[in-house]
MDAnalysis code that builds the backbone (N, CA, C; Angstrom):
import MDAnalysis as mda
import numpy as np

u = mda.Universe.empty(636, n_residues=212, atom_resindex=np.repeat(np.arange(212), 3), trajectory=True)
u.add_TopologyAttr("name", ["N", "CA", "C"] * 212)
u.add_TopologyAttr("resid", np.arange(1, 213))
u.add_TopologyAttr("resname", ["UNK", "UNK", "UNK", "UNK", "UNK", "UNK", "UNK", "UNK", "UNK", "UNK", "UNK", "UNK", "UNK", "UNK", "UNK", "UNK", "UNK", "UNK", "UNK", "UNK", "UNK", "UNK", "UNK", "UNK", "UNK", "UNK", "UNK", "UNK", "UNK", "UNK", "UNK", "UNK", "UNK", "UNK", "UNK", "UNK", "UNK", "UNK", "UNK", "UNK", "UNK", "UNK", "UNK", "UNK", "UNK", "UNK", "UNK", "UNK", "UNK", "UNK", "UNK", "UNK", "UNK", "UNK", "UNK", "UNK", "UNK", "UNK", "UNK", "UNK", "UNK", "UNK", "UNK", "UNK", "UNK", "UNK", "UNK", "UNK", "UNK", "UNK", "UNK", "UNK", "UNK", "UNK", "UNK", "UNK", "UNK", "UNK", "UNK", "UNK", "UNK", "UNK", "UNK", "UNK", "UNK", "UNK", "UNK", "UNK", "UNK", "UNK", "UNK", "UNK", "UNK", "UNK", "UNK", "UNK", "UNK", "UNK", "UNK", "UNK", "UNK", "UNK", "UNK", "UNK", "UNK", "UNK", "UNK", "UNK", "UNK", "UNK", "UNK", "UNK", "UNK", "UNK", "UNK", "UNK", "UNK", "UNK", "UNK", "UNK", "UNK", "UNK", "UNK", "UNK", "UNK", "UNK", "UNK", "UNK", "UNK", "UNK", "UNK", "UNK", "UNK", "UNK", "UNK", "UNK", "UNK", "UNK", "UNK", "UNK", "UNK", "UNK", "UNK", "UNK", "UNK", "UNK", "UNK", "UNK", "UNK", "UNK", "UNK", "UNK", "UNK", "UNK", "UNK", "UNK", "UNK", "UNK", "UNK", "UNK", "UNK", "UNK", "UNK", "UNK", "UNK", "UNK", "UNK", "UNK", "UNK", "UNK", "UNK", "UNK", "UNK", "UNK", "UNK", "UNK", "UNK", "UNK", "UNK", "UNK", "UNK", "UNK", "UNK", "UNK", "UNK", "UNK", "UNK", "UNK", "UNK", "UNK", "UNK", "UNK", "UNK", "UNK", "UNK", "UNK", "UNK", "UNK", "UNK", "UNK", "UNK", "UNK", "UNK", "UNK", "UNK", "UNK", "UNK", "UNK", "UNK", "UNK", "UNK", "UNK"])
u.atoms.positions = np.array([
    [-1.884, -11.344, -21.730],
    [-1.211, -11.548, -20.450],
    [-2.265, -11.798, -19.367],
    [-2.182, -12.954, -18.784],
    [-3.326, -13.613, -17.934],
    [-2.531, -12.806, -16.111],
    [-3.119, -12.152, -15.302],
    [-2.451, -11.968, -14.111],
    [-3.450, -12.174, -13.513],
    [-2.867, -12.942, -12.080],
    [-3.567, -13.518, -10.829],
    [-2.656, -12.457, -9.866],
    [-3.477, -11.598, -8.527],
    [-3.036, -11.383, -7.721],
    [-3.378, -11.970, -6.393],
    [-2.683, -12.435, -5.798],
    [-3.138, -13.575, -4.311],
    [-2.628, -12.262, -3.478],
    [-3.873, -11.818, -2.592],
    [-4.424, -10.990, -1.685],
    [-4.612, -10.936, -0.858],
    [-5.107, -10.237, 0.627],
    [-5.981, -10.317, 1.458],
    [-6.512, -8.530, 1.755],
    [-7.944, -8.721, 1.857],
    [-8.403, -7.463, 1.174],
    [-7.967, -6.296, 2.579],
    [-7.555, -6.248, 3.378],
    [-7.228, -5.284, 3.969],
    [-6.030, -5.034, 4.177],
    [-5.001, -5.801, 3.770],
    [-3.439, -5.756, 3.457],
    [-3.419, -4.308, 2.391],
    [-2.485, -3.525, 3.520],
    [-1.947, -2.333, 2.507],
    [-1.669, -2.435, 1.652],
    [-0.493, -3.586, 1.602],
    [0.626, -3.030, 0.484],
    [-0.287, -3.902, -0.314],
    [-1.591, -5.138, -0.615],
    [-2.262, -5.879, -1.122],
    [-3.122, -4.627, -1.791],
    [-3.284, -3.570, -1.186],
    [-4.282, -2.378, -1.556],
    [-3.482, -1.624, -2.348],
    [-1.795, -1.747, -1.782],
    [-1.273, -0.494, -2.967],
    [-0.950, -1.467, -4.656],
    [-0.710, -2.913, -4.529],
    [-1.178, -3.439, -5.557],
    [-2.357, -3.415, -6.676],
    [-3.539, -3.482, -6.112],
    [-5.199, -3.083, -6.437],
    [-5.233, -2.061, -7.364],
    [-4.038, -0.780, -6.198],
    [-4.709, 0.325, -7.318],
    [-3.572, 0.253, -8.368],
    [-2.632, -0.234, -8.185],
    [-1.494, -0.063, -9.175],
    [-2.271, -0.232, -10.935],
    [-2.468, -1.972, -10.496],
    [-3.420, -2.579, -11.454],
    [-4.578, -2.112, -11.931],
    [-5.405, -1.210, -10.776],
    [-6.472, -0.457, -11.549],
    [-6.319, 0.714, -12.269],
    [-5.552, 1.274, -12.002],
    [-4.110, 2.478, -12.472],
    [-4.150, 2.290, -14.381],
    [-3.526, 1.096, -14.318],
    [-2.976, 0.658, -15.595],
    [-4.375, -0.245, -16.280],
    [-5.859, -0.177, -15.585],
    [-6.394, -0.537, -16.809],
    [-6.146, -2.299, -16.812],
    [-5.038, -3.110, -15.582],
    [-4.745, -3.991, -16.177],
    [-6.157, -5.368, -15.635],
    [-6.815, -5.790, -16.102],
    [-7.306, -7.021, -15.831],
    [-6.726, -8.377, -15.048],
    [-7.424, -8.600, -14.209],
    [-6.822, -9.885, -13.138],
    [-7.780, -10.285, -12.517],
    [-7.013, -11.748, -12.523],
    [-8.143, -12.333, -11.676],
    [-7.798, -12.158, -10.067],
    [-8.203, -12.109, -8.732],
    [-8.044, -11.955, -7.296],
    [-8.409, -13.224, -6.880],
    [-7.046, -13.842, -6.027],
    [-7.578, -14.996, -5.214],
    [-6.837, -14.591, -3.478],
    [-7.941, -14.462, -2.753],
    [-7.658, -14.037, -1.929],
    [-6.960, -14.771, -0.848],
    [-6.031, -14.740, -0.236],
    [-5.784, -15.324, 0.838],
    [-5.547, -14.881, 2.394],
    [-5.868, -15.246, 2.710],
    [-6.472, -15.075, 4.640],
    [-5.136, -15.058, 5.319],
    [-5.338, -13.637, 5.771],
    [-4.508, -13.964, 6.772],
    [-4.557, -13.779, 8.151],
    [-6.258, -13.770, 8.269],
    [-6.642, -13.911, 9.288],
    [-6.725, -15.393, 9.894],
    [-6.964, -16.257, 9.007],
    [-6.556, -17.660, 8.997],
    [-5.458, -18.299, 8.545],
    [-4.092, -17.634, 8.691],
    [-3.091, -17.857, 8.347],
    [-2.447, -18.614, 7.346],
    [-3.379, -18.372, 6.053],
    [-3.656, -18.716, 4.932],
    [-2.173, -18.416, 4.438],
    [-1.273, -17.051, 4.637],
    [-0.215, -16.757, 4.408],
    [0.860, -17.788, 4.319],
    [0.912, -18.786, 5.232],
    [2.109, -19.215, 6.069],
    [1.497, -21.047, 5.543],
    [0.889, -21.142, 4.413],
    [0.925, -22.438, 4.098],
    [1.804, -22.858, 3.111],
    [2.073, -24.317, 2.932],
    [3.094, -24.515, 2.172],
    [2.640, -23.939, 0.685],
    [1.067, -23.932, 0.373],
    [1.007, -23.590, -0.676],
    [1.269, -22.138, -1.285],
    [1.320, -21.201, -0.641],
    [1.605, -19.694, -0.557],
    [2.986, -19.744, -0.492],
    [3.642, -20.274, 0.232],
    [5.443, -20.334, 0.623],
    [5.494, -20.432, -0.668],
    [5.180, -21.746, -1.392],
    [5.869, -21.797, -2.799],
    [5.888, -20.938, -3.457],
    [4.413, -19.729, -3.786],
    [4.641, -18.894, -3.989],
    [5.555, -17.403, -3.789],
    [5.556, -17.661, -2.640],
    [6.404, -15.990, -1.942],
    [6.798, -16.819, -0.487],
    [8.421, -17.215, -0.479],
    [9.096, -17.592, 0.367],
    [8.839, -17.078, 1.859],
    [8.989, -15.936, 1.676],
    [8.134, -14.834, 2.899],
    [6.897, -15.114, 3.609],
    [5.855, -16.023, 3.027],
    [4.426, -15.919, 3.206],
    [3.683, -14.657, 3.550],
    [3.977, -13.821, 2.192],
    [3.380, -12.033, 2.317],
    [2.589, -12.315, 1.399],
    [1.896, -11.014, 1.642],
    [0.623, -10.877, -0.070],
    [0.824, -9.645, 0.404],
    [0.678, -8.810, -0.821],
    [0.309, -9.678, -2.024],
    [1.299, -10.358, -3.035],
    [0.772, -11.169, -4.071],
    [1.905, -11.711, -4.579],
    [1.628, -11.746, -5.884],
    [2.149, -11.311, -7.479],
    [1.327, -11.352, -8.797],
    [1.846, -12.329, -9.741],
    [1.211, -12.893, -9.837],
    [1.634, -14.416, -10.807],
    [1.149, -13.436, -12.691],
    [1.885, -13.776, -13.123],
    [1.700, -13.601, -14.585],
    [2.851, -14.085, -15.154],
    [2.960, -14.223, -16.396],
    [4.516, -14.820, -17.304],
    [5.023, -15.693, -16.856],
    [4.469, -16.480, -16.081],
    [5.234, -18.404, -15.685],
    [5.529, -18.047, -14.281],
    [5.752, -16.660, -13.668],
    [6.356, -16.199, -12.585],
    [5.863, -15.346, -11.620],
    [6.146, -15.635, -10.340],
    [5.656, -15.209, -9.500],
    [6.534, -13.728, -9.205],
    [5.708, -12.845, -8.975],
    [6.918, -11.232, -8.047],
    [5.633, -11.188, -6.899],
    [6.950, -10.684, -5.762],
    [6.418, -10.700, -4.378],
    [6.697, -8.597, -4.075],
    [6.324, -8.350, -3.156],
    [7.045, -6.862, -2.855],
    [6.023, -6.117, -3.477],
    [5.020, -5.349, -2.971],
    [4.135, -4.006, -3.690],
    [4.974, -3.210, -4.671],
    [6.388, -2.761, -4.275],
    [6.862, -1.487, -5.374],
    [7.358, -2.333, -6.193],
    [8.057, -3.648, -6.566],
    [8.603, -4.105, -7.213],
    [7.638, -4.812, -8.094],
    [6.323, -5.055, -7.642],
    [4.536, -5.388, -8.696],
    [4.274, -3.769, -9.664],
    [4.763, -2.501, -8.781],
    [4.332, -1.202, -9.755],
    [5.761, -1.368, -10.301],
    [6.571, -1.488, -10.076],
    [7.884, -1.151, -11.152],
    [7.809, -2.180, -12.532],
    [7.147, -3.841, -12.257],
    [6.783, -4.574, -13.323],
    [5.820, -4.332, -14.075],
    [5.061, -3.998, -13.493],
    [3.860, -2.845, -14.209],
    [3.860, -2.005, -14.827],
    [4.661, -0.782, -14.674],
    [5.607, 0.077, -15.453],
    [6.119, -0.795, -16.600],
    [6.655, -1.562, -16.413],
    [7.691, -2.105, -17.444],
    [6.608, -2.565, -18.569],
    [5.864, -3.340, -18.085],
    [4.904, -3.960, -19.049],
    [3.585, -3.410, -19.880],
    [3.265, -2.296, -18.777],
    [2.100, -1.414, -19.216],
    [2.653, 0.342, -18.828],
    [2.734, 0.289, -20.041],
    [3.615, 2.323, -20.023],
    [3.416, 3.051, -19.727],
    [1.428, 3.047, -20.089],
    [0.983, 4.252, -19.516],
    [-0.723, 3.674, -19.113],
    [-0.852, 4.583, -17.363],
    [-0.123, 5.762, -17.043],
    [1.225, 5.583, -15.997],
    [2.593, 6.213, -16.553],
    [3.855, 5.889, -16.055],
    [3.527, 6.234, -14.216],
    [3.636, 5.495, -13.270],
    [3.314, 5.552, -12.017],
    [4.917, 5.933, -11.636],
    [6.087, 5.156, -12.220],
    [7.359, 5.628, -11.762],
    [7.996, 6.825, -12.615],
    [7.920, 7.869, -12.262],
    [8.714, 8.874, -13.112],
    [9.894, 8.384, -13.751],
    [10.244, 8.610, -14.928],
    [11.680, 8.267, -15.565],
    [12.925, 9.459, -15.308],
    [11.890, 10.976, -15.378],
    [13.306, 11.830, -14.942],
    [14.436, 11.764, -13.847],
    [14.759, 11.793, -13.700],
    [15.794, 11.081, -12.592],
    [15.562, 12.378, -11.052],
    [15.154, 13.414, -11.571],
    [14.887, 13.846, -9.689],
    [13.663, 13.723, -9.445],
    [12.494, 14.075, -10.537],
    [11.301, 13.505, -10.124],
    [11.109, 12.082, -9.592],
    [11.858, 11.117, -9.905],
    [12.058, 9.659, -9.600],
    [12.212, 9.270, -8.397],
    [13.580, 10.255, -8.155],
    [14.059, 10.794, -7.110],
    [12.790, 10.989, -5.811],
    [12.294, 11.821, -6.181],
    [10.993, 12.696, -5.177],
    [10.198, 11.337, -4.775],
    [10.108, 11.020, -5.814],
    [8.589, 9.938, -5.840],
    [8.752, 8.950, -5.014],
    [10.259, 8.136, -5.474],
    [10.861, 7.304, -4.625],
    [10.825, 7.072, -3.520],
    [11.360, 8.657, -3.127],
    [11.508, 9.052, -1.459],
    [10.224, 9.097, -0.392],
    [9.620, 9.569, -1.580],
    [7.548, 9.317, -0.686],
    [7.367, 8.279, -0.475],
    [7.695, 7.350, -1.337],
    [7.082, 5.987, -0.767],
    [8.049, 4.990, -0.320],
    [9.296, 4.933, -0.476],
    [10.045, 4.403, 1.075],
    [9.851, 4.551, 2.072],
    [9.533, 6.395, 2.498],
    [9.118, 6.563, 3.625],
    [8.137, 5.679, 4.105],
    [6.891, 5.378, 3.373],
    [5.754, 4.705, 3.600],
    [6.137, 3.455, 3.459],
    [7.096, 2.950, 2.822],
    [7.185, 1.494, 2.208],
    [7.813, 0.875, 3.726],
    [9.238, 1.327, 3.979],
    [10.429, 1.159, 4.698],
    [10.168, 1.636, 5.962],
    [9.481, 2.872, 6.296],
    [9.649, 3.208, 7.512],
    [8.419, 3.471, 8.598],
    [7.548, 3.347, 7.479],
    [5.804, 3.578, 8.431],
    [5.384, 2.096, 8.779],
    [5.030, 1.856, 7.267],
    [4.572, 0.537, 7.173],
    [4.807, -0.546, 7.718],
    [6.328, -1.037, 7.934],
    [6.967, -2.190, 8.443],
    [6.055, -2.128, 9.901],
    [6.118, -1.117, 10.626],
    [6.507, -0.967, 12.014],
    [4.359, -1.136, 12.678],
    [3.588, -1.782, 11.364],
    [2.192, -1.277, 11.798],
    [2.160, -2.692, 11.201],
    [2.889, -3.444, 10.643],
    [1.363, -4.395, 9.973],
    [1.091, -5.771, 10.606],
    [0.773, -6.595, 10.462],
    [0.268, -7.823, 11.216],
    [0.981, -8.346, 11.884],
    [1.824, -8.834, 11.195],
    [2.732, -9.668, 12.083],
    [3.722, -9.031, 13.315],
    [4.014, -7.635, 13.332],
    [4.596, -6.890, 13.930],
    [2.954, -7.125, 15.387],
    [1.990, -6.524, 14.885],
    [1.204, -6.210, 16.007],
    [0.658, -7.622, 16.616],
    [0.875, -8.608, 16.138],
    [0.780, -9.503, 17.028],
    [1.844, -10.634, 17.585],
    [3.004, -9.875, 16.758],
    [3.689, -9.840, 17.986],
    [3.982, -9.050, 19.174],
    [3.849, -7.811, 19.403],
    [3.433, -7.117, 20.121],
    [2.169, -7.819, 21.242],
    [1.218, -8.168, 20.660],
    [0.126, -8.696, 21.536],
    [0.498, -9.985, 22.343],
    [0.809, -11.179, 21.030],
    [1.117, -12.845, 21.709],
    [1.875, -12.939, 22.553],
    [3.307, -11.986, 22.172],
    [4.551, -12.439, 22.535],
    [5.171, -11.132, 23.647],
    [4.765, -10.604, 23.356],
    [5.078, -9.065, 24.111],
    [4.193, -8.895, 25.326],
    [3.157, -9.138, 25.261],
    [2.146, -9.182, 25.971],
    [1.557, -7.778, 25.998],
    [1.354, -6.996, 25.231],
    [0.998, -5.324, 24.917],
    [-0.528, -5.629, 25.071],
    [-0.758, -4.508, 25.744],
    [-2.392, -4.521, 25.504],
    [-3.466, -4.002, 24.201],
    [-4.028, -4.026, 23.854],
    [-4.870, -3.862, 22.843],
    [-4.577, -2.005, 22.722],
    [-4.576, -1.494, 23.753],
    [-4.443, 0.074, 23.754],
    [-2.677, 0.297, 23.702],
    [-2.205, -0.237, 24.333],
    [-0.812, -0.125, 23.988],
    [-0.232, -0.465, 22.659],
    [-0.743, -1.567, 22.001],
    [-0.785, -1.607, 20.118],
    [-0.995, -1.101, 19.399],
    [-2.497, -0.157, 19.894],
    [-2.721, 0.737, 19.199],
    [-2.276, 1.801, 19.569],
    [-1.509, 2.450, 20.183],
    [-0.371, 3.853, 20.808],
    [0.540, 3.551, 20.345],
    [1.256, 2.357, 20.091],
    [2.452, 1.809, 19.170],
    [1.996, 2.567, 17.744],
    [0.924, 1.774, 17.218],
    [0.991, 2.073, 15.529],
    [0.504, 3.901, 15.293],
    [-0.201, 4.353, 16.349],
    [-0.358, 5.873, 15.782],
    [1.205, 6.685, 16.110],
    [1.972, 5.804, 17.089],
    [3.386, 6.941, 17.158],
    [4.125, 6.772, 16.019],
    [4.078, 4.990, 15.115],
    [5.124, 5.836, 14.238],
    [4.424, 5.993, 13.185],
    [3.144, 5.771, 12.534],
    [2.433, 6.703, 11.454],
    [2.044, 8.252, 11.747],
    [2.241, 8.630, 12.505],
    [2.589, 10.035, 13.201],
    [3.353, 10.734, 12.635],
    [4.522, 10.317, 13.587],
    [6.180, 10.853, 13.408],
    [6.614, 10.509, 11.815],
    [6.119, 9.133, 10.983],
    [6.637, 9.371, 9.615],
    [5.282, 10.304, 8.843],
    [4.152, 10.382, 9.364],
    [3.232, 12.054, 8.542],
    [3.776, 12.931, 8.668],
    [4.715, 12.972, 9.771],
    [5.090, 14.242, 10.257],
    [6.001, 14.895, 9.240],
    [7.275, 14.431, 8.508],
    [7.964, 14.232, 7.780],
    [7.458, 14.377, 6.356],
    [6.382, 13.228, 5.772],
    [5.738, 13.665, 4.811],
    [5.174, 14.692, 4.324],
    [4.110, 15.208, 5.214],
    [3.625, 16.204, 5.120],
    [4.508, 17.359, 4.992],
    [5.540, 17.547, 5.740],
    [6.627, 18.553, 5.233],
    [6.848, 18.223, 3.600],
    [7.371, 16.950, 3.368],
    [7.890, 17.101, 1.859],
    [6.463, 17.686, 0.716],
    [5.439, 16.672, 1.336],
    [4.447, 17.018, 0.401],
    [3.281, 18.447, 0.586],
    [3.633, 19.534, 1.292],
    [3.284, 20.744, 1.237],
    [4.218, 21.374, 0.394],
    [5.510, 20.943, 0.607],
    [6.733, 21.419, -0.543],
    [6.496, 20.963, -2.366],
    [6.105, 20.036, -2.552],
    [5.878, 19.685, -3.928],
    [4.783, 19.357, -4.276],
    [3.660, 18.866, -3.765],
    [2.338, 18.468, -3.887],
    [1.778, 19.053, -4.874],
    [1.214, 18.464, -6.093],
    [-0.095, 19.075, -6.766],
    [-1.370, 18.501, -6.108],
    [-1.940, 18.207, -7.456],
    [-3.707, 17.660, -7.022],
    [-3.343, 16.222, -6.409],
    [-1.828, 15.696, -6.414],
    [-1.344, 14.225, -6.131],
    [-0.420, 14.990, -5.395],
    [0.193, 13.427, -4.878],
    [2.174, 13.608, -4.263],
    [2.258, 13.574, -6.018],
    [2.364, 12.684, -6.604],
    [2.956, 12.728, -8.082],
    [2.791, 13.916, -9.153],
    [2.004, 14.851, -8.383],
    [1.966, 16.090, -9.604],
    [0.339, 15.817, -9.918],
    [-0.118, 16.541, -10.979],
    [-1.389, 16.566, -11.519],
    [-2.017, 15.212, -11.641],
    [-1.288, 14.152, -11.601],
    [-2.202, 12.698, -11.722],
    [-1.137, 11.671, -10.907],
    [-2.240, 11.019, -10.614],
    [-1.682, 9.971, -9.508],
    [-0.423, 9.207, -9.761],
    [0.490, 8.889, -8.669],
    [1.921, 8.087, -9.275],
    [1.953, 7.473, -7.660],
    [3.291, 6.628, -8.378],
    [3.887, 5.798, -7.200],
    [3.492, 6.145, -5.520],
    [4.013, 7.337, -5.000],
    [3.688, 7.998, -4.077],
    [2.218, 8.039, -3.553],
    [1.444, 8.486, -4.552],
    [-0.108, 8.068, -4.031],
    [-0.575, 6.687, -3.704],
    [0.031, 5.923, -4.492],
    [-0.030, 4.405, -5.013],
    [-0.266, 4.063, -3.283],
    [1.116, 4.548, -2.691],
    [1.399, 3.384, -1.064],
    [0.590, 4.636, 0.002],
    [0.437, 6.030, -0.484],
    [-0.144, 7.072, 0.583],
    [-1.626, 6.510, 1.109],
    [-2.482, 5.864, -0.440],
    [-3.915, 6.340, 0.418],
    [-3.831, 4.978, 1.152],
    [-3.185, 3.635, 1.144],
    [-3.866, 2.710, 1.948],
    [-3.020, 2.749, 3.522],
    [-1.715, 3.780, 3.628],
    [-1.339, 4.002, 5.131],
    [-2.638, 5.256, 5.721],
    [-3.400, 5.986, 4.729],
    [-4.228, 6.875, 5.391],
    [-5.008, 5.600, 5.725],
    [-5.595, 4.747, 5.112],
    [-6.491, 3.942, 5.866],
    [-6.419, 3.334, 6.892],
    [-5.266, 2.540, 6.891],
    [-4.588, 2.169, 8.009],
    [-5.272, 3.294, 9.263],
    [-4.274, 4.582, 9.288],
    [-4.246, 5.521, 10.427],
    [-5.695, 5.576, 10.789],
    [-6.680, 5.591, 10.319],
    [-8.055, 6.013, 10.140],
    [-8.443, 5.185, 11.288],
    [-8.338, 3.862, 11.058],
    [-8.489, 1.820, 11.509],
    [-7.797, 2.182, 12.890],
    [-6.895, 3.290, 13.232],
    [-6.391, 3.346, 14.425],
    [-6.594, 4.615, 14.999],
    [-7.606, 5.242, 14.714],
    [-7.658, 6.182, 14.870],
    [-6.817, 7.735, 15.354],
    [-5.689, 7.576, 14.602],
    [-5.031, 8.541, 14.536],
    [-5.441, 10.090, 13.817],
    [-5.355, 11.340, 14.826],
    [-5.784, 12.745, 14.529],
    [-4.973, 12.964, 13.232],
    [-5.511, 12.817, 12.040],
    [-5.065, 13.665, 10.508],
    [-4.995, 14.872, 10.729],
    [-5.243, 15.845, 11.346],
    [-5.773, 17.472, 11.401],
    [-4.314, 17.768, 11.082],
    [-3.163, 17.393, 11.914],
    [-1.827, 17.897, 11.434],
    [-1.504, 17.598, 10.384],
    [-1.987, 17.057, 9.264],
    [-1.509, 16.666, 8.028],
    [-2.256, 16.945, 6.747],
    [-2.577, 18.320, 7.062],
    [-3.622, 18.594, 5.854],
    [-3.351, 18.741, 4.538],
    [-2.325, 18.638, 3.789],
    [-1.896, 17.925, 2.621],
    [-2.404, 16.595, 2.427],
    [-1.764, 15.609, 3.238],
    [-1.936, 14.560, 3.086],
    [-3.319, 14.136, 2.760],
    [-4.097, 14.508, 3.686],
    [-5.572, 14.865, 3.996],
    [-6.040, 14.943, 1.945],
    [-5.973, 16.360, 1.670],
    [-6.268, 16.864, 0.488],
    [-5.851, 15.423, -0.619],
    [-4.802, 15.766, -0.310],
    [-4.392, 14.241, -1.831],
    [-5.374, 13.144, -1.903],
    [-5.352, 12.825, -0.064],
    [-5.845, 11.232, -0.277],
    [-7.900, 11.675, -0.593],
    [-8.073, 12.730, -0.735],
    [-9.631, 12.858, -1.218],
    [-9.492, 12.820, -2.151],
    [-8.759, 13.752, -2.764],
    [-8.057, 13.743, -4.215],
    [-8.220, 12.402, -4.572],
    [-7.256, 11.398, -4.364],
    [-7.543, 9.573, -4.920],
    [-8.639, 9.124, -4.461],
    [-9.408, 9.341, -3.856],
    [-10.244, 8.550, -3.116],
    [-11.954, 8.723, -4.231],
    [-11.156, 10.284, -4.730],
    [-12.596, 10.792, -5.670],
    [-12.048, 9.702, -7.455],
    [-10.959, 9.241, -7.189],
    [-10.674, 8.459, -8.575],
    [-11.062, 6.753, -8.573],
    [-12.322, 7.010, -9.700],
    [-12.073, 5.436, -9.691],
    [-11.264, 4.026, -9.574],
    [-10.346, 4.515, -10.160],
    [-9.055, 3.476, -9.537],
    [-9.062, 3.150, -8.360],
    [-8.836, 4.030, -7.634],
    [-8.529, 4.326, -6.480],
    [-9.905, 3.430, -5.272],
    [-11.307, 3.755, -5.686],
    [-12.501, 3.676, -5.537],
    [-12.671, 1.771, -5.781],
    [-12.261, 1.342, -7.136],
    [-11.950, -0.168, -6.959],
    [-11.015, -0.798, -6.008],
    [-10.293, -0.241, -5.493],
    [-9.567, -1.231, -5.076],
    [-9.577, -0.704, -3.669],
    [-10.387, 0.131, -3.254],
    [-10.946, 0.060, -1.624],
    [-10.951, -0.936, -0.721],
    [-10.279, -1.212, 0.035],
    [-10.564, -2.575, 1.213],
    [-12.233, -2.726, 1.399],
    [-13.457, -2.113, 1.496],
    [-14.582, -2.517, 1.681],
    [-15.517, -2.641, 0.043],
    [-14.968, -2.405, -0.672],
    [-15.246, -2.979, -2.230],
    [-15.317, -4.016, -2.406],
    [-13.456, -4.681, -1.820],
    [-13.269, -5.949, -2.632],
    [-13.739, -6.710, -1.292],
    [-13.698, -6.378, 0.406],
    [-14.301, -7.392, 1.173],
    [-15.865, -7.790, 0.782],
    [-16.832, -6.884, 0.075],
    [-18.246, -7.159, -0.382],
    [-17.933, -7.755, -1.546],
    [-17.093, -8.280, -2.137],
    [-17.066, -8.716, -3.643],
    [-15.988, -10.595, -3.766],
    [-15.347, -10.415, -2.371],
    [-14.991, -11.313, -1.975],
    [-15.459, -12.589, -2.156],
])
């Protein structure tokens, strides 16, 4: 199975891809695309992912667009290590960690949101950045409740899953905006926790920008 992932190396959900794939051991080739040069939004990317998002994983004649729906094909194709729990409340749990991050942090921080905010809004550079630490805040705030409640050495229990998958690249994010972690010392713990795992360690945004 030959897989291409089309990227851009500081794209989260492009990062929660990285580790998915480094997760599973799986081999790929990376072709990166810019979306600092709006590499996204060409006809040649459209064809790929209607959206013009990355990341995007070409393997089996076919393209899949969407970070959780690249780990759920992943799952399917490579078993172990299972990133989506099969029990149905652990699934449950796991799920719920990373919607939060998927659906409700994430949307509201990433590019195209903050410049619209800047172009079109006319927000200032400090007002963009007071935008993205209020709602990666208010959704830590939340997390960190669930994950002081169930947390092992991961959100997923003793080894990394789904939940970690989308956690450590919104900690990076917050970091990039300098948002105070001190209230979230779970979160904190886990993401050293991944950060000490090779997986995790490949698919770093300043890895793959030096390898670029």
């Amino acid at each position: 199975m030959q897989i291409r992932l089309f990227d851009y190396w500081r794209s989260s959900a492009s990062y929660r891809a990285r580790i998915a794939l480094a997760l599973k051991g799986a081999p790929y080739e990376r072709v990166p695309v810019s979306l600092a040069d709006g590499e996204q939004l060409s006809d040649a990317h459209r064809a790929r992912n209607p959206q013009g998002f990355v990341p995007a994983l070409e393997a089996d004649g076919t393209v899949i667009s969407q970070s959780l729906a690249i780990v759920d094909w992943l799952d399917g194709r490579i078993p172990e290590p299972r990133l989506i729990p099969v029990e149905p409340l652990a699934r449950a749990r796991a799920l719920q960690a990373t919607m939060l991050i998927a659906a409700d942090i994430h949307p509201l921080n990433n590019l195209r949101v903050l410049k619209h905010l800047k172009n079109d809004l006319g927000l200032s550079e400090d007002a963009r950045d007071d935008w993205v630490r209020h709602w990666v805040r208010e959704g830590f705030e939340a997390l960190e409740r669930l994950a002081a409640a169930d947390a092992g050495r991961f959100l997923g229990g003793d080894a990394p899953g789904i939940a970690d998958v989308f956690l450590v690249p919104q900690m990076y994010n917050a970091r990039r905006f300098a948002l105070d972690l001190a209230p979230f010392p779970t979160l904190v713990r886990v993401d050293a926790e991944a950060q000490a795992h090779p997986a995790f360690q490949d698919a770093h945004p300043d890895r793959v920008k030096r390898t670029a």
